[in-house]
C-alpha positions in Angstrom: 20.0 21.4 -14.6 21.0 18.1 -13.6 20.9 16.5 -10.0 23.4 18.4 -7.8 24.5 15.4 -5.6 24.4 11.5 -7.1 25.7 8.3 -5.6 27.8 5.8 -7.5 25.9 2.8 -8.2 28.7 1.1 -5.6 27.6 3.2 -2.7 24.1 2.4 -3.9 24.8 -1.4 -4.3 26.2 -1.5 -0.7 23.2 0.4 1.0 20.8 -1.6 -0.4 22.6 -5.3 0.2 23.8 -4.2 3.8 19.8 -3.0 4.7 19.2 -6.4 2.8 21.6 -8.6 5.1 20.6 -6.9 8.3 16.2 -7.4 7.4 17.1 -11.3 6.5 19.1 -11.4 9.4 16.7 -10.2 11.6 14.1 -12.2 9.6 15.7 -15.4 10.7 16.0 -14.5 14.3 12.1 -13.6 14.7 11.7 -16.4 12.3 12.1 -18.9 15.1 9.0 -18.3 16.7 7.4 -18.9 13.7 7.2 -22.5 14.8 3.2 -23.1 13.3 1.0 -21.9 10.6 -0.5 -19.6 13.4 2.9 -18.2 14.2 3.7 -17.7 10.6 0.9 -16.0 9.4 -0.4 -14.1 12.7 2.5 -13.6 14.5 0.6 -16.2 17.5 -2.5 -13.3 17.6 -0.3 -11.5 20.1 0.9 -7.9 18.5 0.5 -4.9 21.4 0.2 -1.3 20.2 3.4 -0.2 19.3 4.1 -3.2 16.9 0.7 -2.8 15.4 0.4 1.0 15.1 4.3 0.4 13.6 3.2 -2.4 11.0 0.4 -0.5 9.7 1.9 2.6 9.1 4.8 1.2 7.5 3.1 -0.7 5.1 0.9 2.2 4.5 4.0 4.5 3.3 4.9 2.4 0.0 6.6 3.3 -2.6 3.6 4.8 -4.2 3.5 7.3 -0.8 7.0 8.3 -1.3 6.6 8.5 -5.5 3.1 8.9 -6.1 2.1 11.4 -3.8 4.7 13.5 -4.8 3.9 12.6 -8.8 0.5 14.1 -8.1 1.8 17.4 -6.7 4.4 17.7 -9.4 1.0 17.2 -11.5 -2.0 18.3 -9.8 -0.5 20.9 -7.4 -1.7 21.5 -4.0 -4.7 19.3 -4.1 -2.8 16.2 -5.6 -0.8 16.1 -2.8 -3.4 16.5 -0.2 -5.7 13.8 -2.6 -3.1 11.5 -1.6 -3.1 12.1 2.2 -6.8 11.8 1.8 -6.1 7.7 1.8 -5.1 8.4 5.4 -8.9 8.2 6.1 -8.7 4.3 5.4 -6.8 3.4 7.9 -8.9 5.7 10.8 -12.2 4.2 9.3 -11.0 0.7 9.8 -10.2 1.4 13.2 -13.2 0.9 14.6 -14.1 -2.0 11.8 -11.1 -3.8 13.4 -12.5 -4.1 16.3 -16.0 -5.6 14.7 -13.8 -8.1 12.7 -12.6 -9.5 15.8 -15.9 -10.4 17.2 -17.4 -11.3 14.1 -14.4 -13.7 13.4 -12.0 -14.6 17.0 -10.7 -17.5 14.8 -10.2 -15.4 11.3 -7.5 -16.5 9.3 -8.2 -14.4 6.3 -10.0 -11.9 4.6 -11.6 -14.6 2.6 -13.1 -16.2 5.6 -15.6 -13.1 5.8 -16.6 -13.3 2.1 -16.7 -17.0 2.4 -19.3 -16.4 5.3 -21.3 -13.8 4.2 -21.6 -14.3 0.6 -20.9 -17.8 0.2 -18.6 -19.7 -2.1 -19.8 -17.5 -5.4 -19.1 -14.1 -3.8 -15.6 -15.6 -2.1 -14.6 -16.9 -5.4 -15.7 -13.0 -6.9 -13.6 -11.3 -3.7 -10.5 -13.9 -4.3 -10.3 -12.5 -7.6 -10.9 -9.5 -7.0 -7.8 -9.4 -4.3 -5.5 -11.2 -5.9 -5.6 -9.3 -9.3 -4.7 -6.6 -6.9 -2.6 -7.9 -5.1 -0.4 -8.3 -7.8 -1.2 -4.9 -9.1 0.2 -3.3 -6.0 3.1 -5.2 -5.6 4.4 -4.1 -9.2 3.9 -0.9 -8.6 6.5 -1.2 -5.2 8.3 -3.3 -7.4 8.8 -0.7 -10.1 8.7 2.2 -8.0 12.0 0.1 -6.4 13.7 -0.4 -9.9 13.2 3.7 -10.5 14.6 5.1 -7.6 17.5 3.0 -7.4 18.2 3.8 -11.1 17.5 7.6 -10.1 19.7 7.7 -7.2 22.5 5.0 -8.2 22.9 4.5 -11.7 21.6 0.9 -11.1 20.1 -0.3 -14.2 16.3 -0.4 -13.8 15.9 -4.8 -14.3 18.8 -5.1 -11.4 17.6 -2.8 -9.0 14.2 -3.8 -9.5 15.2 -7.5 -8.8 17.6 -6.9 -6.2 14.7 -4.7 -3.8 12.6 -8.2 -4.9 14.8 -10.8 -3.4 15.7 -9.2 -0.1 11.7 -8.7 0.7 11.1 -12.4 -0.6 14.3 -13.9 1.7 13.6 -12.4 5.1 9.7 -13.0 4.4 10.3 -16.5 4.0 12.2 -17.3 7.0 10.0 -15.3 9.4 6.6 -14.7 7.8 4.4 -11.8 9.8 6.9 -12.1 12.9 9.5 -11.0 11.1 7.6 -8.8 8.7 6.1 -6.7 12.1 9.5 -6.5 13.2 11.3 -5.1 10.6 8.3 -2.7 9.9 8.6 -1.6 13.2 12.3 -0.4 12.7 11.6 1.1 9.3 8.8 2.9 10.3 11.4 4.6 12.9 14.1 5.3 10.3 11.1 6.6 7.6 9.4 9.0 10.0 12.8 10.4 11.4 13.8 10.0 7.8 11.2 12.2 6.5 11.5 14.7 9.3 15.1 15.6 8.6 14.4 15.6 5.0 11.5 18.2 5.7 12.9 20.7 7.8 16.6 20.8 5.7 14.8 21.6 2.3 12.2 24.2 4.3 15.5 26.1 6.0 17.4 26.0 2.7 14.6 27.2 0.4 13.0 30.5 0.0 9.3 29.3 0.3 7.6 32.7 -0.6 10.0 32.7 -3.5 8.5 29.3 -5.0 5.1 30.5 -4.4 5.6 33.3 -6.7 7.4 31.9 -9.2 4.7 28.6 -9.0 1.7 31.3 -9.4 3.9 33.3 -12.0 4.9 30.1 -14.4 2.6 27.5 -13.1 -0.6 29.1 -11.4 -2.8 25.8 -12.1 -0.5 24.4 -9.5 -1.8 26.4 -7.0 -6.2 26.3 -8.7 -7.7 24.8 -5.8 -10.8 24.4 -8.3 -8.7 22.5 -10.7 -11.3 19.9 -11.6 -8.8 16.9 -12.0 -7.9 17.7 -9.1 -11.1 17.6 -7.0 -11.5 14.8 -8.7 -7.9 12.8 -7.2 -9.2 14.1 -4.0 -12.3 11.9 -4.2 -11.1 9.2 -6.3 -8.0 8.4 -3.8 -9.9 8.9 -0.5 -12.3 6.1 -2.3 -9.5 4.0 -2.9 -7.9 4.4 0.5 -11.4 2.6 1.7 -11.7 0.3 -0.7 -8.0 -1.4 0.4 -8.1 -1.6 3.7 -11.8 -2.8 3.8 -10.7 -6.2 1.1 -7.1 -6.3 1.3 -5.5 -9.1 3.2 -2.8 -7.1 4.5 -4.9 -5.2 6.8 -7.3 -8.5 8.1 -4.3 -10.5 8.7 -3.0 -7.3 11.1 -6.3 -6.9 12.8 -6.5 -11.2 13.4 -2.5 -10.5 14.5 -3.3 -7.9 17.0 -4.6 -8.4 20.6 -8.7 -7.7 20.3 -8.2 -4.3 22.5 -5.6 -2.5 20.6 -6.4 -3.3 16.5 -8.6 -0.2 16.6 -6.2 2.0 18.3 -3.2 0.8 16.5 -5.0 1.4 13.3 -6.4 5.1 14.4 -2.7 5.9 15.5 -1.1 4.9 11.9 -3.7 7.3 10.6 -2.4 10.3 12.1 0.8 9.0 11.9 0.3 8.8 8.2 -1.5 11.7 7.4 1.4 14.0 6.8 4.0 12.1 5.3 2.4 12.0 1.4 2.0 16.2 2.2 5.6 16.7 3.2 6.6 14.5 0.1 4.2 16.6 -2.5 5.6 19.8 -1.1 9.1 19.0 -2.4 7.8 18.3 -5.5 6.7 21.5 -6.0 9.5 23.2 -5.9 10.7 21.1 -9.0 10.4 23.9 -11.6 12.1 27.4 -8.8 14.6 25.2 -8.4 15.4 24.7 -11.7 15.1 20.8 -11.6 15.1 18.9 -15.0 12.4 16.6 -14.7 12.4 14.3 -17.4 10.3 11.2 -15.9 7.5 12.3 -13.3 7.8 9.5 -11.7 10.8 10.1 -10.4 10.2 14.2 -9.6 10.3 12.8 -5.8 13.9 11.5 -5.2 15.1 13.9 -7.8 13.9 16.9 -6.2 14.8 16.3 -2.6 18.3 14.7 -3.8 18.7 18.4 -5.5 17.4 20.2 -2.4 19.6 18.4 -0.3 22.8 18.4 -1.9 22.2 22.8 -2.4 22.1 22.4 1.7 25.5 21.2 1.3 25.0 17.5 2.6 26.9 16.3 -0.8 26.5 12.7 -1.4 25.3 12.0 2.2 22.1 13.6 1.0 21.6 10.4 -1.6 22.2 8.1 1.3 19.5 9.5 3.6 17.1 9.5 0.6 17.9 5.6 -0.4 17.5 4.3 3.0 14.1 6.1 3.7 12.6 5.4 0.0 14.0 1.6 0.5 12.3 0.9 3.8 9.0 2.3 2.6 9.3 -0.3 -0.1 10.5 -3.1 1.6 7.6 -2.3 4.7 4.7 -3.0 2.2 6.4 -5.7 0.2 7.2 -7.7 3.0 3.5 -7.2 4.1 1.9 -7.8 0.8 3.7 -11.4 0.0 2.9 -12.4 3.4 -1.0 -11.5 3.1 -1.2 -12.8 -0.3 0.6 -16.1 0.4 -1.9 -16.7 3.2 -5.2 -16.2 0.8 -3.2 -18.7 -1.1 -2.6 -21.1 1.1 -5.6 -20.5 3.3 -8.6 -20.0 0.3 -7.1 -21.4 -2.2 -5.0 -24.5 -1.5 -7.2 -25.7 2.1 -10.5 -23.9 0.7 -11.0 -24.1 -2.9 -8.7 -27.7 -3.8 -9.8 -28.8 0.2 -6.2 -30.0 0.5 -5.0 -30.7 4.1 -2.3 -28.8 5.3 -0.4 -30.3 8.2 2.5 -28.3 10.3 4.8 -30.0 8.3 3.6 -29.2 4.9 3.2 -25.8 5.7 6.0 -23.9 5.4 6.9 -25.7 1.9 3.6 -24.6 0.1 3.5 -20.9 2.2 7.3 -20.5 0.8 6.0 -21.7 -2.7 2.9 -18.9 -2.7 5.6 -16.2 -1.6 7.6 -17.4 -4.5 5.1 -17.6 -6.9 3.7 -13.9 -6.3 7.2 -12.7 -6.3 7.9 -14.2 -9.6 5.1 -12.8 -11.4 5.1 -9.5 -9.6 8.5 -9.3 -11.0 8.0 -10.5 -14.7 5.4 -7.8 -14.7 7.2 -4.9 -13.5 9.8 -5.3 -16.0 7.8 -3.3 -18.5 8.7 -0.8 -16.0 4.7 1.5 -16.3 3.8 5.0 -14.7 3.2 3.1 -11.2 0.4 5.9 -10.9 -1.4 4.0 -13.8 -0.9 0.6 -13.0 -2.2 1.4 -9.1 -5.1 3.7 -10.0 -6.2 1.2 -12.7 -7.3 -1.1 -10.0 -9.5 1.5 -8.0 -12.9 0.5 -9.5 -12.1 -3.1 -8.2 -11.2 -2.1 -4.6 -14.0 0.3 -4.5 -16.3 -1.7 -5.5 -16.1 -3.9 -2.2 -16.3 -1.3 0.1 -20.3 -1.3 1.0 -20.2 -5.2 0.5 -17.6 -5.0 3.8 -19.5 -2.1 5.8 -23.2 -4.4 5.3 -21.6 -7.6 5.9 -20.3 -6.2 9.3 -23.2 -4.6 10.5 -26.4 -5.9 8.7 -27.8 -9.4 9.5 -30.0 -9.8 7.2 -29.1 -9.2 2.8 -30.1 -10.2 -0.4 -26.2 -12.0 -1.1 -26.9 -12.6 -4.8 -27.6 -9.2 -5.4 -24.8 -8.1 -3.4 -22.5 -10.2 -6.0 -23.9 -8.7 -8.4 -23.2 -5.1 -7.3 -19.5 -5.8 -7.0 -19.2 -7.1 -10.7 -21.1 -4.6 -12.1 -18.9 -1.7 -10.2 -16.1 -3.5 -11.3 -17.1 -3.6 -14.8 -18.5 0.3 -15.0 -15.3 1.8 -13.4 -13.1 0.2 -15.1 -14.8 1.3 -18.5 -14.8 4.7 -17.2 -11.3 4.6 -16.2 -10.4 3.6 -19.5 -13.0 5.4 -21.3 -13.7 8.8 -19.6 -11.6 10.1 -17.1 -8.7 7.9 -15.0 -9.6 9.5 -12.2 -13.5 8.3 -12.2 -12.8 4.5 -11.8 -13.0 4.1 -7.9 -15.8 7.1 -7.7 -18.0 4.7 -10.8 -17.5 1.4 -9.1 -17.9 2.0 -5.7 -21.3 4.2 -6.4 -22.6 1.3 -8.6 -21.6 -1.5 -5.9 -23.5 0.9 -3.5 -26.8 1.3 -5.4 -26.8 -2.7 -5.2 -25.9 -3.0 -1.6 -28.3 -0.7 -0.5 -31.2 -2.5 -2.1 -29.8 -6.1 -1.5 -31.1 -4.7 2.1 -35.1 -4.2 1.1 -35.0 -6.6 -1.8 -35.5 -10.2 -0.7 -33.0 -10.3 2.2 -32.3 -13.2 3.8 -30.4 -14.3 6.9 -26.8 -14.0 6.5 -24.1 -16.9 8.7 -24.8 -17.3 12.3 -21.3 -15.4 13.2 -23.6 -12.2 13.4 -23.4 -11.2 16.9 
């Protein structure tokens, strides 16, 4: 059966250029207070709790929330969805980490300045890499994710609608930096929750739900295993990852250094909860893929596909395509707009001023931060035109984010730590998840490499510690 509502790729081009006009529009108008490098890249260390709790949650419903999760279900049943919604738990365990941050670092910049301080220019230079490879691993995944579901909904050829999703992201970020990036999350986190609410309760009144439980446990009963091993295994895995971002990833640093000292931890408990649900409600609809007679024929798209079906049986026609493009296009454009502002600031911040020691005046600044958003868009880009499973490009990376989550946690709390062997941890539960991502099971990498980098942490505690920077309070 094919989809039972489509839009032309007309309608599609116009929804995504006129959301694209109106984000670089309002890019340029927060853009002017963007008048220093502080302004650009912490929005002046002034963001209250509505802003913060809105930027966070926004960026935390990417593409891979609004494909993945529901990828998982279509996959893993019950549990993949809810293995998703486990990452949910990163965000409410960095609530209270935000707060630490702050006092550890009042003057933070980066992510990098931490690593730099605790673990000194050989563990920076590890974390840098470590981030950055990532970086660019999530921002392909958006990208391609992008390409997909405009190709799904509108007929737009994958390369175009890729690229197009790319540009709009890279123009408003470049004229307002992490004002402008707050304030457009702050309306798309509006239209994705009421978004995602109207999608929700229209598919649940138009659909039978004890009728695609039975035919689920008649046809597909592993669907419903809540022992299914690979399953369990998701669970664990993702709730891993989930920790392993927000502890390294500049995107959540630069929010806590951008939000006033009192309200990072609640902001960040609030996008939890705020969070929490919206992967579930996405999985759900993915489930009923095979009652309702859905022809899936790329997984990666069972998300769209099935609630453009759902929708259009409810009788919304081609208005349903319209709701779904506008909320699957702001949870992409919320986290790319985030991720090319937080990696252009480890760029210019770590690499450019820290690693080449190059002095960056105000009026040099904006030229190199706009050639670091550039650059990562450009790559990013040339990357995601092989267009890949975004569930296996992302989970590829989870023995590297894992792998710095008990580095973070000791670094914050411990004075005293063998650093060398702390290194040492990371790159060897880097190198023992990925080989068991590759080698045994994909879903073993972040569980591998953040066990390893534990063992390591744990005894860099009793093995020859030593005093770590006098930021320690």
């Amino acid at each position: 059966m094919t989809l039972a509502v489509s839009l032309s790729s007309e309608s599609a081009w116009s929804i995504v250029v006129g959301l694209g006009v109106l984000w670089v529009a309002l890019g340029i108008w927060w853009g002017r207070k963007a008048k220093t490098s502080e302004g650009f890249m912490l929005a002046g260390r002034n963001v209250g709790l509505s802003l913060g709790a809105a930027t966070a949650m926004a960026t935390w419903v990417t593409s891979n929330t609004t494909m993945v999760a529901p990828l998982l279900a279509y996959e893993k049943g019950v549990w993949g969805m809810l293995a998703y919604a486990s990452a949910s738990f990163g965000l409410l365990l960095f609530a209270p980490l935000a707060f630490r941050i702050r006092r550890l670092l009042p003057e933070g910049v980066t992510a990098g300045d931490f690593f730099r301080k605790r673990y000194g220019r050989v563990g920076w230079a590890v974390f840098l890499i470590i981030t950055l490879v990532y970086s660019i691993t999530w921002l392909v995944t958006m990208a391609i994710a992008g390409g997909k579901l405009l190709e799904a909904l509108g007929g737009i050829p994958y390369a175009q609608g890729m690229t197009l999703i790319m540009v709009v992201c890279v123009l408003y970020t470049l004229f307002g930096g992490l004002y402008a990036v707050i304030g457009t999350d702050f309306i798309q986190s509006l239209i994705i929750l009421i978004g995602i609410v109207f999608i929700g309760f229209t598919v649940i009144n138009h659909m039978d739900v004890s009728t695609v439980h039975e035919e689920i446990s008649r046809d597909q009963p592993a669907l419903l295993d809540v022992m299914m091993p690979a399953a369990m295994l998701a669970i664990f895995n993702n709730m891993l990852f989930g920790f392993g971002e927000v502890m390294h990833n500049n995107v959540w640093w630069s929010r806590a250094f951008a939000m006033r000292e009192k309200v990072a931890p609640k902001a960040f408990f609030l996008s939890g909860v705020l969070w929490f649900p919206i992967p579930i409600a996405a999985g759900f609809i993915a489930l009923a893929a095979g009652p309702l007679g859905v022809n899936v024929t790329d997984p990666s798209k069972v998300g769209p596909e099935v609630a453009e079906h759902a929708l259009g049986l409810a009788g919304l026609g081609s208005f349903a395509g319209v709701i779904i493009l506008i909320v699957l296009f702001c949870s992409m454009a919320s986290s790319i707009d985030s991720l090319l502002a937080a990696t252009s600031d480890l760029l210019v911040r770590d690499i450019y001023e820290g690693l080449f020691g190059q002095e960056l005046n105000p009026q040099k600044f904006r030229p190199v931060a706009a050639t670091s958003i550039i650059a990562v868009s450009v790559i990013a880009w040339f990357l995601a035109l092989s267009g890949w499973n975004v569930d296996q490009v992302l989970f590829s990376a989870g023995a590297l984010v894992a792998s710095l989550i008990w580095p973070v946690i000791a670094g914050l709390f411990w004075k005293r730590l063998n650093r060398t062997l702390v290194v040492v941890g990371i790159l060897a539960g880097c190198t023992t998840g990925m080989f068991c991502y590759f080698e045994v099971q994909t879903y073993t990498g972040a569980l591998v490499g953040a066990a390893v980098s534990m063992v390591f942490t744990l005894a860099a505690r009793w093995i020859r510690p030593s005093e770590l920077d006098s930021t320690t309070v």
